[in-house]
N, C-alpha and C positions, 0 to 999 in steps of 0.2 A: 646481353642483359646489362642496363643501365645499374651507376653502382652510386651508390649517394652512403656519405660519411656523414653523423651527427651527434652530437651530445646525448640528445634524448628522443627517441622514438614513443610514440603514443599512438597504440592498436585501440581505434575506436572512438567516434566522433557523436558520444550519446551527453547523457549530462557530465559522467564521471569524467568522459573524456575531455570533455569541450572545459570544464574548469582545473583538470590536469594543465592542460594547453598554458591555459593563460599565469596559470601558477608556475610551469617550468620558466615561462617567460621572463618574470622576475630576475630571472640569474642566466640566462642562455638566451640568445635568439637563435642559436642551431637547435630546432625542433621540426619535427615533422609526424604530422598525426594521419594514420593509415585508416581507412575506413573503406570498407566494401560497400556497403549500401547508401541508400541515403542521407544524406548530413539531417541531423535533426534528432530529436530527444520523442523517447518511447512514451514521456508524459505528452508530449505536445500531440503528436500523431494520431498513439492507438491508445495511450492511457490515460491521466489524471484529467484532462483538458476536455475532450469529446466526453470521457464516460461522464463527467459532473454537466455536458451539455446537457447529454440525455437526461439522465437526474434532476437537473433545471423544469426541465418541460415536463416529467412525470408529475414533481410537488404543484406545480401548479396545475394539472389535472387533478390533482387529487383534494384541493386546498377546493375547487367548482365541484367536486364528488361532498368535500365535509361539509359545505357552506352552510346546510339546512340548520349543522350544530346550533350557529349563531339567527337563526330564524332567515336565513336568507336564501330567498329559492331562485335556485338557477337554471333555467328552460333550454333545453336544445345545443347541449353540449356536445359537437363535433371533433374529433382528433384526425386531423391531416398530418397521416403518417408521411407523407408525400413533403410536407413542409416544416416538420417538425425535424424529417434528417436534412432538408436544406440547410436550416439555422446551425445542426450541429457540425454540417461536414464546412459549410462559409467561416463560422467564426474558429473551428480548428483550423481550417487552414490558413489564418491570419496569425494565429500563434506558432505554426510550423512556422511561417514565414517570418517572424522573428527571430526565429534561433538558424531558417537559411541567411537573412542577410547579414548575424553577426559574424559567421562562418565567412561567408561571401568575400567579409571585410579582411580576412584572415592575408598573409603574403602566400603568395602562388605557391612557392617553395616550399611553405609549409603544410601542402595538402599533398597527398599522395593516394589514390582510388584502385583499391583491390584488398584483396583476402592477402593475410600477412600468415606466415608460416615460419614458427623456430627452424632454422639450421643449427644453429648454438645458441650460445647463452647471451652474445651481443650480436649476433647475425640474422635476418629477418630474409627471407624471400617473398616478394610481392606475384602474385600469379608466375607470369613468365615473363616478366619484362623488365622487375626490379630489384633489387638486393642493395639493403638498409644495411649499414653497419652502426649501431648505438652502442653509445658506453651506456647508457641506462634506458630501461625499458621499461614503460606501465601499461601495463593490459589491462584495457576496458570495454572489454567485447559485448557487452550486456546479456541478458539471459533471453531464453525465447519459450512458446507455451510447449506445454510436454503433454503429448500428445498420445493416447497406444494406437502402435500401428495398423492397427487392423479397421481402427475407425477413419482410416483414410480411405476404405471402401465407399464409402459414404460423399464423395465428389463435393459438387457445390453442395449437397445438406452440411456438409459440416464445420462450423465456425468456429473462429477460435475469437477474441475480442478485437482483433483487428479489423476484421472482417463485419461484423455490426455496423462499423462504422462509417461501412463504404455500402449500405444498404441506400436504395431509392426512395424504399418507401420501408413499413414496419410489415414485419410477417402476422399470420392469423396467431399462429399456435408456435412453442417454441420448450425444447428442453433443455435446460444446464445443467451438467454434472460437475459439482463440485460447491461446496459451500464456505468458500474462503471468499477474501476481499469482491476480487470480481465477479465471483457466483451470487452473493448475496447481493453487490449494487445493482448489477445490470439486471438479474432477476426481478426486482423487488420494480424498481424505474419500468421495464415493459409490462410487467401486470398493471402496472397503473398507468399506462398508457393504452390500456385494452387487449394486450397482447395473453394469451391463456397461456400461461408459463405453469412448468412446471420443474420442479428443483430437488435436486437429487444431492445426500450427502451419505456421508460413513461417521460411524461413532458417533452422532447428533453431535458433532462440533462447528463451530463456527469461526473461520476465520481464527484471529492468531489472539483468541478469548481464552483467559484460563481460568479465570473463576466461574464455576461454574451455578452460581445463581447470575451472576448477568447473561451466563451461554442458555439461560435458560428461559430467559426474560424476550432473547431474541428469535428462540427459537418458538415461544408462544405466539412473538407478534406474526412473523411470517406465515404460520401455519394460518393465520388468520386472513391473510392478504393473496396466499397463492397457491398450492398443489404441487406441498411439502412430502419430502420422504426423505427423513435427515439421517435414517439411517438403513439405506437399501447396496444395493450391490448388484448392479448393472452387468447383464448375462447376456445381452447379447445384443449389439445394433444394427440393424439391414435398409438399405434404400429400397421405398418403394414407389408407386408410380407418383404418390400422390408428397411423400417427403421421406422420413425416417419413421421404422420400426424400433421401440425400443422396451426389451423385456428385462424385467429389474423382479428383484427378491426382496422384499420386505415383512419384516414380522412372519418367518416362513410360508409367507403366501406368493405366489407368484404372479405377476399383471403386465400385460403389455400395452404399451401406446403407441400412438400417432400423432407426429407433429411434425409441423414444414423443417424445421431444422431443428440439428441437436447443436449446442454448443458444449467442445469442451472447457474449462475451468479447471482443470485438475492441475494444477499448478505449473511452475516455471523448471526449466535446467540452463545450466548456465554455458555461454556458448565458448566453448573449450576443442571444441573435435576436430576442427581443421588447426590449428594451434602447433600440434606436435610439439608440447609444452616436456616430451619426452626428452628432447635435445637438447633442455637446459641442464637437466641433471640435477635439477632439485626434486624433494621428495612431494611424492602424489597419493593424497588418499585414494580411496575407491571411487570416488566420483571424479576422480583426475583432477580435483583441485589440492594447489598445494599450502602448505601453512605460512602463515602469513601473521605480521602485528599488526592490530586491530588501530594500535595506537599511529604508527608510521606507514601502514601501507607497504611495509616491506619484506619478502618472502625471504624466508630464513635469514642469511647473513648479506646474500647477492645484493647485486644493482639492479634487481626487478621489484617490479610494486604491480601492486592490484588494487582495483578501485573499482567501483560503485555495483550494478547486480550481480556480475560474473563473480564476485567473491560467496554472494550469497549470505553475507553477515548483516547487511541491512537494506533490502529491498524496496527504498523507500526514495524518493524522487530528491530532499534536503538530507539524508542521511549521501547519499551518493554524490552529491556538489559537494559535503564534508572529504569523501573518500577521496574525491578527486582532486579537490584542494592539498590534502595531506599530502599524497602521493607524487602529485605533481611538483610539491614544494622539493619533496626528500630527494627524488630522480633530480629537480635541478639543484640542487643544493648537495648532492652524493660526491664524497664518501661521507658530509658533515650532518646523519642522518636523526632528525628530532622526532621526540616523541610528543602528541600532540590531545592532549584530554578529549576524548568525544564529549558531544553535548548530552543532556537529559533526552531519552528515550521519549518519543511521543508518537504514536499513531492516531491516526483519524480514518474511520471508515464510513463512507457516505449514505449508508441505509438513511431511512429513517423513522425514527429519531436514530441518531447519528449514534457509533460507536469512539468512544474515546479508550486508547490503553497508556499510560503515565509512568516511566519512572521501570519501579521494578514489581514485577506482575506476580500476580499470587503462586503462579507454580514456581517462577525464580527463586521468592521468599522461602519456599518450604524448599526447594532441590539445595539450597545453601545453609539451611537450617539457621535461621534469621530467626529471633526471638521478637515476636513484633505481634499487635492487636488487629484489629479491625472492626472499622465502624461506615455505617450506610445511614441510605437513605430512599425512601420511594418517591416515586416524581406523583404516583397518583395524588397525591392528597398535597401537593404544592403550591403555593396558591397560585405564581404566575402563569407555571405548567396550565392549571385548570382554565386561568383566563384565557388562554391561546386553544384550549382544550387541544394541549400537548402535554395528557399528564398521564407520561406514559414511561416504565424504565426506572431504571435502579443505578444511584451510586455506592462504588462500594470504594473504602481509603484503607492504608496502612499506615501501620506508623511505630516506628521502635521502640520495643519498653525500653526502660532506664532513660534514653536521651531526651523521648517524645519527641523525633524527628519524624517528621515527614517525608516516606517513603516511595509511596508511588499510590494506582489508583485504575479500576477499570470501571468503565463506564458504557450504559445503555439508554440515551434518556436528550432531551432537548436541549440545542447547544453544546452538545459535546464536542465541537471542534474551538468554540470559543472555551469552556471549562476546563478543556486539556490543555491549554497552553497556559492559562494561570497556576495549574497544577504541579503541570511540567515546569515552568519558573519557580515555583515553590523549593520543588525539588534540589534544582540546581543552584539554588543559592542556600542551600543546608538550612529552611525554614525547620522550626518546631512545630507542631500542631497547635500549641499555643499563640504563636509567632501569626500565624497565620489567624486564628480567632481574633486579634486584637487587632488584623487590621479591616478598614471598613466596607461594611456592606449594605449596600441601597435595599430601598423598599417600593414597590415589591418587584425584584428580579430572581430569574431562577438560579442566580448564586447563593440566595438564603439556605434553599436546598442544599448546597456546598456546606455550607454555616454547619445546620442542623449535622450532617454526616460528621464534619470533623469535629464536633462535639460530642458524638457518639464516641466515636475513637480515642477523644478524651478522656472521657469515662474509661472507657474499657485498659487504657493505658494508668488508669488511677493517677493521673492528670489533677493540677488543679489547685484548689476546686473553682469550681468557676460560678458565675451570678445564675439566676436561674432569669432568661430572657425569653418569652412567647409573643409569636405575631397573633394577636387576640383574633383578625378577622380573617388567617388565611389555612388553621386546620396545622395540623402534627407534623406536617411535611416543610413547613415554613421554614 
């Protein structure tokens, strides 16, 4: 067995890993980043990149589905599922192919291919043929979908979302269980590509929504769009000749169906099992991950760090380039270990209208018992919303008594990937909801929307007082 000595080891070559890398850099060129599978990032592949392809080509089906809105008729609309996953699987792999040939460019020495295994707390064995000695380690193994075993009876019927995306063509019929991020995009994208979907959740939640007049804003549109059952409990799955059997409990009733394939969506675990993270001798909760600062990336007091999915604190594609920066910095820069402020919280979810979550979300405010108001907004009656007839969806804001600070913010409603990041920057530079009212807002865009909300919250914060301002021709949502 070959023996290689280094500064820093780096288990896993995803986003967390690949900007761990170039961070340890800064202070070490003795690095080497271990990777068992393919070089390349889970956004590039199986996630962010291809599913917003699909997404792509649903809105524009659906944009020749609404057209009549604006008086325009559209004849003889065809979906070549056949060229529709050409376009998605060509241009993903032009974005894999950026993150292989940054890799590519990397020094020989510092790639090393295989499944990495603690022996101790600086000792790594690579399958059978290497053994790593690092003074400091960052695991960045990423997470993978979680699956119940029993639905692997079910062969090629059953998908998980990588799998989609290595389709030829689009199926007839199609079930997802689960209604978090990828249950609700991918879902929503093949109904509107023709595909008869049908979408299975628990406790009518959605994704990582906690106010629950937006979780319910969303959960009205979908019901409108596909062969919704937001709160069933899936009893039993079986291959049949023709796809999958799938009998579910809902509203004490019970119904079975048929469809070419089930996808799971039931969320992620973080890839930890081959690890034997046992032989470091730090402490393991029950999920086998151990504790860790959020701020440094550093697991209790050691020279180990954790970064990007496999910590499981933020699953999010620029939260895990943060992790990975952090961690990478601290490993190469260990024992002189800093702590590093995360940025303002933001997600973006690609339905649409799109989901935005800002800052700190309505269940964080109550679980910390946050003295704070709350003010909204409907998109129905907004005038730009109406012009686009995207007037559809609800913002809802916070904002803390006494300071009038601007807190955070969830949103269901058009443009919420651009609103959540003004939002989010609000945030993060400690605006007031004042602060923010005085600064300006064009006419007519659907930030007036914005306007109206945080002057709701205004009010409600007894803020003030402020002018009374109406857009005369575009209705209460202005």
């Amino acid at each position: 067995m070959n023996t290689i000595e280094v500064d820093v080891a780096i288990i896993g070559a995803g986003t967390a890993g690949m900007t761990a890398y170039r961070a340890a850099r800064e202070h070490t060129d003795s690095v080497i980043v271990i990777e068992s599978g393919v070089y390349g990032t889970t956004c590039a592949r199986v996630g962010c990149m291809p599913s917003k392809l699909l997404i792509a080509a649903a809105e524009v089906s659906h944009q020749i589905d609404t057209a009549g809105i604006f008086g325009i008729d559209v004849v003889g609309k065809t979906i070549d599922g056949a060229n529709v996953m050409r376009r998605v699987q060509s241009e993903r792999d032009r974005f894999v192919g950026f993150v292989e040939d940054a890799v590519e460019n990397w020094p020989a020495e510092h790639k090393l291919k295989g499944t990495a295994r603690f022996v101790n707390r600086t000792e790594l064995e690579v399958d059978d043929h290497t053994r790593v000695i690092a003074e400091r380690i960052v695991i960045a193994t990423g997470s993978s979908p979680a699956v119940p075993p029993s639905w692997y009876e079910l062969g090629d019927r059953l998908l998980i979302n990588d799998d989609v995306f290595q389709w030829e063509s689009l199926p007839k019929s199609i079930a997802v269980v689960g209604t978090g991020v990828i249950g609700m995009e991918i879902s929503q994208a093949l109904t509107r590509l023709g595909v008869e979907t049908h979408l299975f959740g628990v406790g009518n939640q959605f994704g990582p929504i906690t106010d629950p007049e937006i979780n319910a804003e969303v959960a009205a549109l979908l019901d409108k769009e596909l062969h919704l059952e937001a709160d069933a409990m899936v009893k039993s799955v079986a291959r049949t000749e023709q796809g999958v059997a799938l009998s579910y409990e809902s509203s004490g009733v019970q119904e079975t169906i048929e469809v070419d394939y089930l996808l799971a969506a039931t969320g992620r675990r973080a890839n930890l099992g081959s690890l034997n993270l046992e032989a470091t001798g730090v402490t393991l909760n029950a999920q086998g991950l151990p504790a860790f600062s959020d701020a440094s990336g550093q697991i209790e007091d050691s020279s180990l760090f954790i970064a990007g999915d496999v910590s499981n604190a933020h699953p999010l594609l620029h939260e895990a380039a943060d992790d990975g920066r952090i961690a990478g910095d601290n490993a190469g820069r260990y024992p002189d270990v800093r702590m590093r402020p995360r940025r303002t919280a933001l997600s973006v979810i690609f339905t649409d209208p799109q989901i935005a979550l800002v800052g700190a979300s309505l269940r964080e405010l109550i679980d910390r018992g946050a003295e704070f108001a709350v003010g909204e907004v409907s998109f129905v009656n907004q005038g730009r919303s109406r012009v686009m007839a995207k007037a559809v969806g609800k913002l809802r804001v916070y904002g803390e008594n006494g300071s009038g600070r601007f807190l955070g913010a969830e949103m269901f409603g058009p443009a919420a990937e651009h609103i959540g990041h003004l939002l989010a920057w609000s945030v993060q530079h400690g605006l007031t909801v004042q602060q923010m009212l005085d600064s300006p807002f064009y006419h007519p865009v659907i930030e007036e929307g914005v306007r109206t909300a945080l002057r709701h919250l205004n009010r409600s914060l007894q803020m003030g007082p402020l002018p009374v301002e109406h857009c005369l021709d575009c209705g209460p949502g202005a």
